[in-house]
C-alpha positions in Angstrom: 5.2 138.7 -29.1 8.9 138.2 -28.0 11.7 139.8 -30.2 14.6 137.3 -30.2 18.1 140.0 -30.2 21.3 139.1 -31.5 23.6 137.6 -29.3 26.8 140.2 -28.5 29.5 138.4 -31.0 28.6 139.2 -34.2 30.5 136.1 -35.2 27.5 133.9 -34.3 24.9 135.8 -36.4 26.8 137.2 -39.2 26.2 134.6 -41.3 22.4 135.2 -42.0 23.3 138.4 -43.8 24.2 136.5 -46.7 21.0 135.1 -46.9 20.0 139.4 -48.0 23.1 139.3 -50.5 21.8 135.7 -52.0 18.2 136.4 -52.2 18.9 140.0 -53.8 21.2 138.4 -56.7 18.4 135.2 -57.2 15.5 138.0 -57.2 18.0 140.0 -59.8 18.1 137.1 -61.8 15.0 137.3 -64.6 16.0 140.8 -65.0 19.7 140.0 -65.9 18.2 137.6 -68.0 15.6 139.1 -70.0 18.2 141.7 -70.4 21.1 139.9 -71.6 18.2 138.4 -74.1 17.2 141.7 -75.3 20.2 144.3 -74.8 20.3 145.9 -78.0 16.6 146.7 -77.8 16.5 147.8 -74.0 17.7 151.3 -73.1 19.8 151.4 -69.4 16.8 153.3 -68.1 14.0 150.3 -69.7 16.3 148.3 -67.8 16.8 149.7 -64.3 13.1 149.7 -64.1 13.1 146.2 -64.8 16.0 145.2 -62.5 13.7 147.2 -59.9 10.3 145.5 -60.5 12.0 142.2 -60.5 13.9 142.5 -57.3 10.3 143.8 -55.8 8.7 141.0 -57.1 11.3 138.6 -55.8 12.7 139.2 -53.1 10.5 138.5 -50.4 10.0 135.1 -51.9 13.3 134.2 -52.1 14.4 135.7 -48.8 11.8 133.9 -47.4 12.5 130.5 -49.1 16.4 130.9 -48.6 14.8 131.0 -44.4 12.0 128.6 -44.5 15.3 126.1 -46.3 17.5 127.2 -43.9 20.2 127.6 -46.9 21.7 130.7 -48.5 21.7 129.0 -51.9 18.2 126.9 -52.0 15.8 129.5 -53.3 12.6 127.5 -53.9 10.5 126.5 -51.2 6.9 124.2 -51.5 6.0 125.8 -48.2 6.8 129.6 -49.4 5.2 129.4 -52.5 1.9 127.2 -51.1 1.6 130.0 -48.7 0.8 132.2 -51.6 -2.4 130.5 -52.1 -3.4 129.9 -48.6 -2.3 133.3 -47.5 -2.8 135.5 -50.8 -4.9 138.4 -49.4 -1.3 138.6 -46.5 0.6 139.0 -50.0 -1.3 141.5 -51.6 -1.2 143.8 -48.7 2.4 143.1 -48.1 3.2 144.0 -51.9 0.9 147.2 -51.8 2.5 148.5 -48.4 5.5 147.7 -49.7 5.1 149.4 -52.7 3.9 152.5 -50.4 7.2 152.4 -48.7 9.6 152.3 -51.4 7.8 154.9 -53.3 8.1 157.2 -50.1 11.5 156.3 -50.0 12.0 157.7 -53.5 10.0 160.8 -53.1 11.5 161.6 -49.8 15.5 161.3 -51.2 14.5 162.9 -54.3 13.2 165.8 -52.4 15.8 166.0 -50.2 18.4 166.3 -53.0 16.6 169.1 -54.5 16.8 170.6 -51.3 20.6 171.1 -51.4 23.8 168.7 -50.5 23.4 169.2 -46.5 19.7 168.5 -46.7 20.1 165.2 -48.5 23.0 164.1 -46.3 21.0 164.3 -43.1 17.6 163.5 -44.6 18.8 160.9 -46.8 20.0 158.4 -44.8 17.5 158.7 -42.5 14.3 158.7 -45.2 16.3 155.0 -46.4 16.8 153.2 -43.0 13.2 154.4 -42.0 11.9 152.9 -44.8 13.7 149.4 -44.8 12.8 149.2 -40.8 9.0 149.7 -42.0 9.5 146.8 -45.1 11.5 144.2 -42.8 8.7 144.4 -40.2 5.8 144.3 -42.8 8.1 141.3 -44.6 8.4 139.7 -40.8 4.5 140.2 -40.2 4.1 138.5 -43.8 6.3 135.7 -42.6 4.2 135.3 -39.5 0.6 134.6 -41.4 2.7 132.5 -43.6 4.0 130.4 -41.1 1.0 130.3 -39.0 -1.0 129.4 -42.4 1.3 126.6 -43.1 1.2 125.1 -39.5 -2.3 125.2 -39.9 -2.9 123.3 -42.7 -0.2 120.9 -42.0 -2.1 120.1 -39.0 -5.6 119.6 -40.8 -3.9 116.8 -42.6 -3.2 114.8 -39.8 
């Protein structure tokens, strides 16, 4: 497979990094929600949990819906979310790796903080961007079967 790079002005593809900022505030959205319905029962902790699982559940649907639209601010997409039928064994594993990934994630910073300031400042960093390279190529990968799924049956029904 060809990897398409940015061109050099970052004028011309600076733009699609809102489509990260909007799909993380739409996937943020039940949580904010369901807290706002239920603050005085929810501690800050009940609800950073909830925040989390919410933007792990969501987010690689709306990213990929805010892509397959081609707008920052139209999160629903028929093609996205029939691609969770057609494709659902491509979800699973994407939400289990996933879930392997951010868990290392956590581990691997936590560890490194117990291991002093200097540890966590070199480690830290590095354990992060490691981590979202790994979850943007399995979410990319994802993308593919979806597509290719799509196509597919688009192209039995004609």
């Amino acid at each position: 497979e060809e990897i398409e790079w940015p061109d050099a002005l970052f004028v011309d593809w600076m733009f699609l990094g809102f489509f990260l900022v909007t799909s993380s505030l739409f996937a943020s959205v039940p949580a904010v929600v369901l807290g706002w319905l239920l603050r005085p029962a929810l501690t800050e902790e009940t609800l950073g949990f909830i925040l989390a699982g919410s933007t792990w559940l969501l987010f690689p649907v709306m990213l990929l819906s805010l892509l397959e639209n081609g707008s920052p601010i139209n999160p629903l997409s028929g093609q996205v979310w029939r691609s969770m039928g057609r494709v659902s064994r491509s979800w699973l594993t994407f939400y289990v790796l996933s879930a392997v990934v951010v868990a290392e994630q956590i581990v691997g910073v936590w560890l490194s903080l117990l291991s002093g300031v200097a540890t966590a400042v070199v480690l830290g960093p590095a354990i992060v961007v490691s981590g979202m390279v790994i979850y943007y190529r399995l979410l990319g990968r994802l993308a593919l079967c979806c597509s290719v799924s799509v196509a597919a049956a688009d192209e039995e029904m004609w």
